[in-house]
C-alpha positions as CSV (number, residue, x, y, z in Angstrom):
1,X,0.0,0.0,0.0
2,X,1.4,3.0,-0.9
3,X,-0.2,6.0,0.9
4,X,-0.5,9.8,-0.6
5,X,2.8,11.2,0.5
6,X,1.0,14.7,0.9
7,X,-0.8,13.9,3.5
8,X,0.1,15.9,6.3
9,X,1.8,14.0,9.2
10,X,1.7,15.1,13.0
11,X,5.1,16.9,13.9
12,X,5.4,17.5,18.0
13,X,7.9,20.1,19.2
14,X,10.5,18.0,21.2
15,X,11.3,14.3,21.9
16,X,9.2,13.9,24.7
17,X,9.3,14.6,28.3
18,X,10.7,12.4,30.4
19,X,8.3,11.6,33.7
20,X,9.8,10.3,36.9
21,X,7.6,11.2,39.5
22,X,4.0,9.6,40.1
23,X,2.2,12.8,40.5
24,X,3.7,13.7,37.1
25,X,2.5,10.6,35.3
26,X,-1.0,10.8,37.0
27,X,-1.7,14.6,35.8
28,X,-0.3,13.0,31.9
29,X,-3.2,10.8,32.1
30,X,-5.6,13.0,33.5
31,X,-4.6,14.9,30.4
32,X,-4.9,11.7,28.4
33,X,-8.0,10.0,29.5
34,X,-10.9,9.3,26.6
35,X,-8.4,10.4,23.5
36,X,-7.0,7.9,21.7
37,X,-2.7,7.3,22.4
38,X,-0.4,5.5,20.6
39,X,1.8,3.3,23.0
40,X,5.0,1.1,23.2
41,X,7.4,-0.2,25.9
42,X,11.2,-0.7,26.3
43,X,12.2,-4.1,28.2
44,X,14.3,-6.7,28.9
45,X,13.8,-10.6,29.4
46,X,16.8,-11.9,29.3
47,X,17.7,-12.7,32.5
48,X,13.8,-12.8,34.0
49,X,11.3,-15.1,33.2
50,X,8.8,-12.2,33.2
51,X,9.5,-8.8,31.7
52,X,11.2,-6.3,33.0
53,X,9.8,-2.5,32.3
54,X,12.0,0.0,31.4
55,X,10.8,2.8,29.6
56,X,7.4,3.5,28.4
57,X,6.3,5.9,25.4
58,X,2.7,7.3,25.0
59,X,1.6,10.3,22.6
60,X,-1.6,11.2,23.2
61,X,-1.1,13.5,20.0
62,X,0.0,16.7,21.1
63,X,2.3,15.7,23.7
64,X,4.7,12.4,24.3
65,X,5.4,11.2,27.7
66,X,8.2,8.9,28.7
67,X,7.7,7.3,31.6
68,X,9.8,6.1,34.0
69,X,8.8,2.5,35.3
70,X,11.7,2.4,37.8
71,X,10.6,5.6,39.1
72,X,7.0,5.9,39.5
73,X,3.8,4.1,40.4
74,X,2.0,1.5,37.7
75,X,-1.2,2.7,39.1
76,X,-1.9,5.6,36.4
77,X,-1.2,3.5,33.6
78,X,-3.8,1.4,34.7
79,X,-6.4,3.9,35.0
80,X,-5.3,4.8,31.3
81,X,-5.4,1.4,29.7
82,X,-8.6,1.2,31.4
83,X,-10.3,4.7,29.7
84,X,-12.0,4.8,26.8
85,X,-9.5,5.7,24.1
86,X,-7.7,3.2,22.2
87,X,-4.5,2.5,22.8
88,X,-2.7,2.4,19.3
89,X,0.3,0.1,19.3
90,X,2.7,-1.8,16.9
91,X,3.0,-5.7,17.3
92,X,1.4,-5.9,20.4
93,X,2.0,-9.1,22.2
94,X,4.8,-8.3,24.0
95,X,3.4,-5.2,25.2
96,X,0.5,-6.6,26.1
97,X,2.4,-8.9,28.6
98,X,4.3,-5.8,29.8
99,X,0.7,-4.3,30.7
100,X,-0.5,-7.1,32.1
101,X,2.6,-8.0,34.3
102,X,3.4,-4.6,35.3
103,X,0.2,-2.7,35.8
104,X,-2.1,-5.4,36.1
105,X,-4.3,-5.0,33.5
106,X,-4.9,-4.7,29.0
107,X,-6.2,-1.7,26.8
108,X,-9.7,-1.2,26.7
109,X,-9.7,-1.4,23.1
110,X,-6.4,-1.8,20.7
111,X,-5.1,-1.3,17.5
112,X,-2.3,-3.1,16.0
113,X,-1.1,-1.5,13.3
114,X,1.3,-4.4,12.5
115,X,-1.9,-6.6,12.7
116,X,-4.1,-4.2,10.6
117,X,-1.1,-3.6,8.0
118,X,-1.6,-7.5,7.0
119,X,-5.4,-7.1,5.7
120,X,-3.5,-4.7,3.2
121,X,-1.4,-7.4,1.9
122,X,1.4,-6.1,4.0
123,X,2.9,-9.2,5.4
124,X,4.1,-8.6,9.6
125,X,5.9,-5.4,8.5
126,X,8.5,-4.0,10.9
127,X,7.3,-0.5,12.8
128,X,10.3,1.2,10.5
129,X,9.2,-1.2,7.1
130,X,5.5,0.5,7.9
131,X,6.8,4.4,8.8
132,X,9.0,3.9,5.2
133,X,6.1,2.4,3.6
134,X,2.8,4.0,4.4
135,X,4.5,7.3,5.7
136,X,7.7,7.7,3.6
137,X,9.6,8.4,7.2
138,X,12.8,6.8,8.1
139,X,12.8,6.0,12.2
140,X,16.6,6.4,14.1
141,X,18.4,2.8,14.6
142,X,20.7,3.7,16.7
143,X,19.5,2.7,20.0
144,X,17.8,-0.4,19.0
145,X,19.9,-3.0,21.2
146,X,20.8,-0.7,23.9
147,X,20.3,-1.6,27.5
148,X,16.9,0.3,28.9
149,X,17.6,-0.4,32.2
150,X,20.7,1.5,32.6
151,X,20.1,5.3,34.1
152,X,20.4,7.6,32.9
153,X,19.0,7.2,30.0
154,X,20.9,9.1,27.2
155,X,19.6,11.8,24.4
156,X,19.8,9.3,21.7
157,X,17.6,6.6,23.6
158,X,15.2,9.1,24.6
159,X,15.0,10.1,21.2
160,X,14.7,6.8,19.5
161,X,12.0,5.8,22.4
162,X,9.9,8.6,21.1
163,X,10.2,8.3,17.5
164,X,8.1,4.5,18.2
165,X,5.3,6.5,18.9
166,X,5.6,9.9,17.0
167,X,4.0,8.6,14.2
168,X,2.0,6.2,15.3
169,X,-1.4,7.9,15.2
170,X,-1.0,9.3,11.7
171,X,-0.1,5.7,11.1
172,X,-3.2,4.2,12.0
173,X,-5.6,6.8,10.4
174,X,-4.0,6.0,6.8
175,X,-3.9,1.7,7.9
176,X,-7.8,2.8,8.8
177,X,-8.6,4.4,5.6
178,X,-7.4,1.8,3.4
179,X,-8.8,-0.7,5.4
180,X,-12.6,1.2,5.2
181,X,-12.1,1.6,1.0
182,X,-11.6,-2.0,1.0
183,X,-13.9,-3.3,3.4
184,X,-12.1,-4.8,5.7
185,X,-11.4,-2.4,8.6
186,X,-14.0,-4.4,11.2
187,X,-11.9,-7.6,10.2
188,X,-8.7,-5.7,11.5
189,X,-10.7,-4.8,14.4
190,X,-12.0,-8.2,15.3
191,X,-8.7,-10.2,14.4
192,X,-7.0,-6.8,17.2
193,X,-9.7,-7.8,20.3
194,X,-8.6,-11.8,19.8
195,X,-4.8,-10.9,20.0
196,X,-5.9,-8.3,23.3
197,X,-8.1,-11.1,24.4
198,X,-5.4,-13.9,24.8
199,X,-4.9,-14.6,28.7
200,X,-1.3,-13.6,29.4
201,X,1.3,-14.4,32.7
202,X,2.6,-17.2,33.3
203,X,2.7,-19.8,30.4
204,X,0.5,-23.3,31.6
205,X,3.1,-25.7,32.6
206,X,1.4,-28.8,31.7
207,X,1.6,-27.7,27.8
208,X,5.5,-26.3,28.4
209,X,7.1,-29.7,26.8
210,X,5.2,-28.6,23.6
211,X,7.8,-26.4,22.9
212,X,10.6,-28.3,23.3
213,X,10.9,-29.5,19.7
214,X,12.9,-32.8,20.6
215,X,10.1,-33.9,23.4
216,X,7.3,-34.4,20.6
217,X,9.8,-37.3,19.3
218,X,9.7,-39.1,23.0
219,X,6.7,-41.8,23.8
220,X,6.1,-43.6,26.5
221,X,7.0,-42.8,30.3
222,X,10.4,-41.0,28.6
223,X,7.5,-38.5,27.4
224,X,6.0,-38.5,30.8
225,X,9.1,-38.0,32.1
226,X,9.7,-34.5,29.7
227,X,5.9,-33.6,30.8
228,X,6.7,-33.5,34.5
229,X,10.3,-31.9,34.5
230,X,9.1,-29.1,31.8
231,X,6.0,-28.4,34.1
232,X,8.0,-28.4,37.4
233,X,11.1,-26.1,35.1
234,X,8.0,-23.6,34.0
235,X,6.7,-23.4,37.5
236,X,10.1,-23.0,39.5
237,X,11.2,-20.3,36.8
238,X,8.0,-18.2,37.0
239,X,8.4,-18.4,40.9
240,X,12.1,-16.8,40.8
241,X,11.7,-15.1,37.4
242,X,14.4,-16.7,35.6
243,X,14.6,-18.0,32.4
244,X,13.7,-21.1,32.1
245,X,16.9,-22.5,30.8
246,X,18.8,-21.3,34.2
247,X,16.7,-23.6,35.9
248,X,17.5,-26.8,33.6
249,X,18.4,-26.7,29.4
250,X,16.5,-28.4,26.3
251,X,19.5,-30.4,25.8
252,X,19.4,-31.4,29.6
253,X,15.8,-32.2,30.8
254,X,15.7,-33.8,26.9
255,X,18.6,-36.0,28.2
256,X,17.4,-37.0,31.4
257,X,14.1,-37.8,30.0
258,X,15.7,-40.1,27.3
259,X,17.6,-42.0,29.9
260,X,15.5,-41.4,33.2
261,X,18.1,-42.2,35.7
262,X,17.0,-43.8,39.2
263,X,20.4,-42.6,40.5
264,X,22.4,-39.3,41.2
265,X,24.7,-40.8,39.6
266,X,23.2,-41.9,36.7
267,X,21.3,-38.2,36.6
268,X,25.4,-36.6,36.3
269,X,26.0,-39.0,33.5
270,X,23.5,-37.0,31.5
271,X,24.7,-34.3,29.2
272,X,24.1,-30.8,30.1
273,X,23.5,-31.7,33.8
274,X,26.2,-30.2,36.1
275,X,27.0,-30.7,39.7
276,X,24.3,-27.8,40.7
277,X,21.8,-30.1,39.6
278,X,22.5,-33.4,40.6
279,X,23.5,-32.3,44.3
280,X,21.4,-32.4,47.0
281,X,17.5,-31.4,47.2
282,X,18.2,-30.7,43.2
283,X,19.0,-34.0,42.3
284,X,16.8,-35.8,44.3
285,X,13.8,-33.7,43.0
286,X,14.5,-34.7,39.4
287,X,14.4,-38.7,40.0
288,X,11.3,-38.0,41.6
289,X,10.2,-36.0,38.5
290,X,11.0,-38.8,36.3
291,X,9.9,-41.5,38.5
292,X,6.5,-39.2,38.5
293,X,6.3,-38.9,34.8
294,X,5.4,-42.5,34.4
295,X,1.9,-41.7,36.2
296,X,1.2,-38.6,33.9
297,X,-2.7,-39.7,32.1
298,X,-1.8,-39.6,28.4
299,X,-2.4,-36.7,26.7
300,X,-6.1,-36.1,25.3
301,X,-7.0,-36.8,21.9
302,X,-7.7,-34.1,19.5
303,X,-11.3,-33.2,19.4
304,X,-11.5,-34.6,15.6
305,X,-13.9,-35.1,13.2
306,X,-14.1,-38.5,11.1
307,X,-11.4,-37.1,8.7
308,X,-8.9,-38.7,10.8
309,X,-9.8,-41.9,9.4
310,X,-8.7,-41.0,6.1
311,X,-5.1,-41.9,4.3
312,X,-2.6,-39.4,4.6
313,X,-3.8,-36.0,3.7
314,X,-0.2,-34.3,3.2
315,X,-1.1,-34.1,-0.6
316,X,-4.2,-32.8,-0.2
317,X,-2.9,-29.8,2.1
318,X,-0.3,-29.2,0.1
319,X,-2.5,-28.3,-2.8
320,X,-4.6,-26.3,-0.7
321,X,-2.4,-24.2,0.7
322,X,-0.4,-23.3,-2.5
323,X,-4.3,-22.2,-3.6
324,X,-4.3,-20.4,-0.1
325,X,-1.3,-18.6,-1.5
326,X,-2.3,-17.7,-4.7
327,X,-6.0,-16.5,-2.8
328,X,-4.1,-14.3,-0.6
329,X,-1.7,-12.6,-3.1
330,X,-4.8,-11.9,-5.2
331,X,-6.9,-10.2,-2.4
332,X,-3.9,-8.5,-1.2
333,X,-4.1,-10.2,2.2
334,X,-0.5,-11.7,4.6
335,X,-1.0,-15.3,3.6
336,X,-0.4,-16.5,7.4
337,X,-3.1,-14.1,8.4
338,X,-5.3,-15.9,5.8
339,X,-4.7,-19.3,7.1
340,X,-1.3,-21.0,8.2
341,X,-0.5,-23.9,7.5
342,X,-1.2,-25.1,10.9
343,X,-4.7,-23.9,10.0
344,X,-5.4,-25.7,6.3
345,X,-4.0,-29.0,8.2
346,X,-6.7,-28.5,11.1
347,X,-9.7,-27.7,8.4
348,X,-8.6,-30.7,6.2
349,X,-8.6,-32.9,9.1
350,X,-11.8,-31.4,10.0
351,X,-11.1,-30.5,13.7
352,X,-14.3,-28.7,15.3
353,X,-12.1,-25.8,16.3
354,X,-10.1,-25.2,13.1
355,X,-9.6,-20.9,12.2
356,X,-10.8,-21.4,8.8
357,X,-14.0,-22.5,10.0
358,X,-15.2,-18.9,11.1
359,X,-15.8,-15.4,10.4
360,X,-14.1,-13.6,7.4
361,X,-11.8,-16.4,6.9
362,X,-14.7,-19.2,6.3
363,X,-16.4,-16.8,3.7
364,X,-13.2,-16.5,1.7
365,X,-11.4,-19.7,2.3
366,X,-13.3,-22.3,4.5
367,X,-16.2,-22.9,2.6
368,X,-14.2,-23.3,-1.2
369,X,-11.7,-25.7,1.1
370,X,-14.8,-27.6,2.3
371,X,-16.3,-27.5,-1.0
372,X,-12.8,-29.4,-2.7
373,X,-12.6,-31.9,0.1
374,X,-16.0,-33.0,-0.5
375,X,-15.0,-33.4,-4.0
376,X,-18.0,-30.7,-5.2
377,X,-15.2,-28.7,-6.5
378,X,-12.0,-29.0,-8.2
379,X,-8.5,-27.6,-8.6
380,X,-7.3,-26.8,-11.9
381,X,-4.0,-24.5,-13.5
382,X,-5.6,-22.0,-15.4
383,X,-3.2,-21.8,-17.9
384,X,-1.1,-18.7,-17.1
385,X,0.6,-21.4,-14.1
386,X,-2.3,-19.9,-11.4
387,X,-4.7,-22.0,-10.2
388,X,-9.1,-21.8,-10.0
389,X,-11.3,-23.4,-7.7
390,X,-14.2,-23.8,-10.5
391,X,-17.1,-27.1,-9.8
392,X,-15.9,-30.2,-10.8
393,X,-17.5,-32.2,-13.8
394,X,-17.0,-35.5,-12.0
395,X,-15.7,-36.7,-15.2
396,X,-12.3,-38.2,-15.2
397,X,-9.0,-37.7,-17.5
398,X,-9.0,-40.5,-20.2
399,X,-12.2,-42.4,-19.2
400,X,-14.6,-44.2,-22.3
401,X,-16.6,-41.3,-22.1
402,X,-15.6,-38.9,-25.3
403,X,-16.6,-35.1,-24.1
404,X,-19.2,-35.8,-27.1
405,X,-21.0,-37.9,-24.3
406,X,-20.4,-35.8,-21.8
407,X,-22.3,-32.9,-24.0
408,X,-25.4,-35.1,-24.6
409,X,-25.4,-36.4,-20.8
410,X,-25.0,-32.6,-19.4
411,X,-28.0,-31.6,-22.2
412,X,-29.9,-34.3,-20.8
413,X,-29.5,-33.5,-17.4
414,X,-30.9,-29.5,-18.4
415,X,-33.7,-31.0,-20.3
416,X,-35.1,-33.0,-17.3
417,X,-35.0,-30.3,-15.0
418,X,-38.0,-28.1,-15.0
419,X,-38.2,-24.8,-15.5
420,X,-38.7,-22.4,-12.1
């Protein structure tokens, strides 16, 4: 999307002014209260299993605040993510958590404009990709990896934390007028309140071994085994906000799964487990982990239809999802926003919960997807190397029936059916 590059953007006075006292912050959000801000955070999670705030950036579009976390009280930004303006923000997730962890609460409302830039075809742009893009404004790099949590802060970080949010609102009214000349800004608004809507904290423990890619080989109680120890690692990491991996590695918890030692012994033979580990209350809680695991229930089945019956359906979600591509590069749509892989697979399966079965993205892709599995439709090149989803004739390629017959039998078919 290329946006009219005469268009006036908003141009504040100064950088922003840097807020380190409660009282401060509080009479900024009195100020702030019912207008619509653009928002974004500085933090680090590198060391902490949750994040830790260290700057945060609001225009309320005539003045930019940074805020001090370290200084002041979360209470105000409560009481503004709370208010009735919407809170503007770029690839939210992560700032959502920062919200959530830190003051306690979510926006009212939201708009991502990473999120809304995809239903222009845009596909997960970065906030400087978008400024360039839509705005034809290049934003400072120079403080992009610095550390946030050193005081004090310097000009150039101050003045790279405000340029995240000097444009932001003249960045969502152009994302909002494309969106309304093609129809589709209530889908960016729905697809925003499911992202805000995701519960946020602490990740569940009994799903952390999904994402340890070398667990979902395991079976067996060496699976149990990875269930327990990545549930107890999740829990005892949230409780004294580390990382996870300072509290036991992949490649370790992997490895002691694999083997499940009965020994401390045994448990230092494992790779990636060092004396901290196996000494002491340490050690002895991991054999009882493993031991444990082999109790675990097995895992639920997926709620699935009868399509999980059929033969392997890798072919046929291959095809669909090259179709999936072609379909989003034609509306001008991010493919993954569309449907992801993940998503095709669940809909061809036919899992009762699958994306494509709901909203915008049945009426565009789950319904023709349906349509082909059920074999009322049909796949075909359409001779420039695109494909079309066009009804199928039910007819197939080199049968005894010349396309001679298959004239009389469709003219035979029209002639028995009465008129309306």
């Amino acid at each position: 999307m290329d946006s009219d590059s005469s268009a006036p953007v908003t141009a504040l006075e100064h950088s922003g002014e840097v807020i380190e006292s409660t009282e401060e912050f509080q009479a900024f959000v009195d100020r702030t209260k019912g207008l619509d801000y653009a928002i974004d955070t500085e933090f680090h999670r590198e060391r902490s299993y949750f994040p830790k705030v260290a700057l945060i950036q609001i225009n309320n579009g005539s003045e930019i605040a940074l805020i001090d976390p370290l200084a002041v009280d979360p209470a105000p930004l409560a009481e503004l993510l709370e208010s009735s303006g919407v809170a503007v923000v770029h690839a939210a997730s992560q700032d959502l958590e920062v919200f959530q962890h830190w003051a306690g609460t979510l926006p009212r409302e939201m708009f991502d404009t990473q999120l809304a830039a995809g239903f222009t075809g845009m596909s997960t742009p970065s906030l400087a990709a978008l400024h360039d893009r839509v705005l034809h404004i290049s934003l400072p790099k120079t403080s992009r990896l610095t550390d946030w949590l050193a005081r004090p802060l310097t000009t150039d970080q101050l003045d790279y934390a405000a340029s995240d949010v000097l444009h932001l609102l003249d960045l969502r009214d152009r994302l909002v007028a494309d969106l309304e000349s093609r129809g589709r800004l209530q889908w960016a608004i729905d697809e925003c309140e499911q992202v805000r809507a995701v519960p946020r904290g602490q990740r569940d423990p009994d799903e952390a071994w999904r994402r340890i890619k070398a667990v979902r080989q395991l079976k067996g109680p060496s699976l149990g085994a990875a269930r327990a120890l990545a549930a107890w690692r999740e829990n005892k990491a949230a409780d004294l906000d580390q990382p996870v991996r300072f509290i036991l590695s992949d490649l370790a918890l992997v490895g002691i799964a694999q083997r499940r030692p009965v020994t401390v012994d045994q448990l230092r033979q494992v790779r990636g487990v060092d004396d901290r580990l196996a000494r002491g209350d340490g050690g002895e809680t991991i054999l009882r982990l493993v031991k444990d695991g082999e109790d675990l229930p097995p895992l639920p089945r997926p709620n699935r239809r009868q399509n999980e019956s059929r033969p392997d359906l890798r072919p046929g979600v291959a095809l669909v999802a090259a179709w999936v591509a072609q379909l989003s590069r034609e509306l001008e749509l991010d493919s993954a926003l569309l449907g992801t892989r993940s998503d095709i697979e669940a809909l061809v399966r036919g899992d009762d919960d699958a994306r494509l079965n709901t909203g915008w993205r049945a009426e565009l892709a789950g319904e023709p997807i349906r349509s082909l599995m059920s074999g009322e439709s049909a796949l075909a090149f359409d001779g420039d190397g695109g494909l079309v989803l066009e009804e199928r004739s039910g007819i197939p390629v080199g049968s005894a029936l010349s396309r001679a017959d298959a004239v009389d039998r469709a003219d035979a078919v029209d002639n028995e059916t009465p008129d309306p």
